[in-house]
MARKE-524479 format. One record per residue (C-alpha): residue number from 1; x, z, y. Coordinates in Angstrom, 2 decimals. Layout:
! residues N
PT   k       X       Z       Y
PT NUM       X       Z       Y
...
! end
This chain:
! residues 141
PT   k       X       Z       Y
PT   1    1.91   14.21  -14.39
PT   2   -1.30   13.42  -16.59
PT   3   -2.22   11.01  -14.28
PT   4    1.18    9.16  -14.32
PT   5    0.84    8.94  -18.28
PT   6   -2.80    7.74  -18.40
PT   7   -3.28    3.70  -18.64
PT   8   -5.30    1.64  -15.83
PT   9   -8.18    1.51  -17.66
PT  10   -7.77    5.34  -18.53
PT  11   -7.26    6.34  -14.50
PT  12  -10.59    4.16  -13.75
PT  13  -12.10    6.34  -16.06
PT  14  -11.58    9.54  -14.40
PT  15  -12.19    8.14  -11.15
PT  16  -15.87    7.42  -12.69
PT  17  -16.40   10.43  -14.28
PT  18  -15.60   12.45  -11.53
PT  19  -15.84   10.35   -8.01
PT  20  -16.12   13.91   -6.02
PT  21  -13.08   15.05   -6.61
PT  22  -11.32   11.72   -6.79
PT  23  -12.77   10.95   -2.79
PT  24  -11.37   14.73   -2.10
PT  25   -7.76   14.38   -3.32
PT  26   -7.49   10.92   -1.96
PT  27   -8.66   12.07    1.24
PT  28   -6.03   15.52    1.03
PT  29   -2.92   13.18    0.08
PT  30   -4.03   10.88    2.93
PT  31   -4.13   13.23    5.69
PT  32   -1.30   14.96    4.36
PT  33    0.73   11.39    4.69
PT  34   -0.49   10.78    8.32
PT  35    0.33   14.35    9.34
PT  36    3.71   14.17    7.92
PT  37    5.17   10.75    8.13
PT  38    2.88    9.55   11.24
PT  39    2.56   12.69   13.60
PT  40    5.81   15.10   12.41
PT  41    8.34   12.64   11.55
PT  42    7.05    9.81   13.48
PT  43    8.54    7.00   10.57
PT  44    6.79    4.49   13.30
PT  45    7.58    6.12   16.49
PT  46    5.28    8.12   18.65
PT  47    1.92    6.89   17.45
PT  48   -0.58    7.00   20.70
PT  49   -4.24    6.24   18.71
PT  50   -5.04    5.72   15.24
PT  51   -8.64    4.57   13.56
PT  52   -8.63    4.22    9.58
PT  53  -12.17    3.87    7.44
PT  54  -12.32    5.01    3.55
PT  55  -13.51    2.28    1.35
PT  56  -13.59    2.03   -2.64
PT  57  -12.79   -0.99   -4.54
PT  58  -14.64   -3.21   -6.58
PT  59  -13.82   -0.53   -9.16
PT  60  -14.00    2.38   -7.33
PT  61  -10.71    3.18   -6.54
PT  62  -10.70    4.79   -2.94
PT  63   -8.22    3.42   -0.16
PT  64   -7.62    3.13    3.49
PT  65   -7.65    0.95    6.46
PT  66   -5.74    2.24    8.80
PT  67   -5.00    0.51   12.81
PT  68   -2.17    2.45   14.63
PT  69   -0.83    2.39   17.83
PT  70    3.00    2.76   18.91
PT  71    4.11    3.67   21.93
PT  72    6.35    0.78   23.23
PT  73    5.56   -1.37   20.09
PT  74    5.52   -4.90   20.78
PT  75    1.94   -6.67   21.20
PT  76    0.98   -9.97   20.10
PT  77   -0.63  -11.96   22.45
PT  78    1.84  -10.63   25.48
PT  79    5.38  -10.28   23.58
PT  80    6.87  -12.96   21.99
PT  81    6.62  -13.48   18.43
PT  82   10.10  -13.06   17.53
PT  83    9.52   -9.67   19.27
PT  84    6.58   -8.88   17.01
PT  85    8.47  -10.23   13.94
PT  86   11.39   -7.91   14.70
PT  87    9.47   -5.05   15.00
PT  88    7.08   -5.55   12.08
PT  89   11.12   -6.88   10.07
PT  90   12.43   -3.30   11.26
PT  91    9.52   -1.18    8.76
PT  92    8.27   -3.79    6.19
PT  93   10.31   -4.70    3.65
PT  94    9.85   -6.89   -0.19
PT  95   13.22   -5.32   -1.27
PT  96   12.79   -3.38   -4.77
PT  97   16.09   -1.56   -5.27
PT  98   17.63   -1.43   -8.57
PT  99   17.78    1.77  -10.12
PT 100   21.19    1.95   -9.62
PT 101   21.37    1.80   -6.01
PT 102   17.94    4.08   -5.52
PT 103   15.82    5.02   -9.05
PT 104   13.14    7.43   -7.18
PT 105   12.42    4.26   -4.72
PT 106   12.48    1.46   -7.50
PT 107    9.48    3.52   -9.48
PT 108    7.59    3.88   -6.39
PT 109    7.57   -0.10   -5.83
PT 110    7.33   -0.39   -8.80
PT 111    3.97    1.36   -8.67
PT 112    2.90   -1.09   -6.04
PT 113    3.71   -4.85   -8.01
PT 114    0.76   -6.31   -8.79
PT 115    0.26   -6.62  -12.85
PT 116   -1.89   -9.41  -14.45
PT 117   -4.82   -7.85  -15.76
PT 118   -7.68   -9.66  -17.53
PT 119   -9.56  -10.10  -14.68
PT 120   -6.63  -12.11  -13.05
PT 121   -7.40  -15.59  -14.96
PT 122  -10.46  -17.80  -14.66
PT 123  -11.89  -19.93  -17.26
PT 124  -10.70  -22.90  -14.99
PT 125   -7.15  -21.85  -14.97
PT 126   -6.62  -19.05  -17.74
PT 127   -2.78  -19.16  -18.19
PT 128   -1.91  -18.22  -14.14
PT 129   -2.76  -15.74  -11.88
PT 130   -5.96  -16.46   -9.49
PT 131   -3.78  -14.20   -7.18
PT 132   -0.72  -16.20   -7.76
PT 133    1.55  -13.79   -8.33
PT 134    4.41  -13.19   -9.29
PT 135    5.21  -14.16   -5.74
PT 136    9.20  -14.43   -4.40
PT 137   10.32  -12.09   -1.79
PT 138   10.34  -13.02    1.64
PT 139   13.59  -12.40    4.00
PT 140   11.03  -11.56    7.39
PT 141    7.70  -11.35    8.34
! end
């Protein structure tokens, strides 16, 4: 809960006072996600390898990279892309419920739009995004 109420410049700060512990709970919440949502409930299907690297953003924010592999998924190259599209159209989605129809999963998307921050606009171009965003939803992959 403190963490929810801090600002984004506020959050950066306690990542950089205290990267140790920030790398250790990242890491904990991580592995608790893969064990319970990859391996346990198998959100995916039946995952057959996995390889994910740590990295930290340009300010220090930790994250991961993260290459599965489904049993039976389709594979590009060798299944058709409609195939691949279908598959990737069947767990990826740009809907943001209302809070009407689901308020615990609007405030987690809502966690995950991309705000303007100062370090979105260039001298060139200082009234739009660099990023272009806001960006409209797309009905498939």
């Amino acid at each position: 809960e403190f963490i929810d109420n801090l600002d984004w410049y506020d959050r950066n700060d306690v990542l950089r006072k205290d990267p140790v512990t920030a790398v250790r709970m990242f890491n904990r919440y991580a592995t608790k996600v893969i064990n319970q949502l990859l391996l346990k409930e198998k959100v995916l299907g039946e995952l057959t390898a996995r390889f994910g690297r740590n990295e930290f953003g340009g300010r220090g924010s930790p994250h991961l990279h993260m290459m599965l592999k489904i049993k039976d998924a389709p594979i590009i190259g060798q299944n058709t892309d409609e195939e691949v599209q279908e598959f990737a159209d069947k767990y990826i989605s740009t809907r943001h419920p209302t809070i009407d129809e689901d308020a615990e999963l609007h405030h987690l998307v809502k966690k995950q739009l991309h705000d303007c921050r100062p370090t979105c606009y260039t001298t060139k171009d200082p009234n739009n995004c660099r990023f272009h965003y806001p960006k409209e939803p797309r009905d498939s992959t």
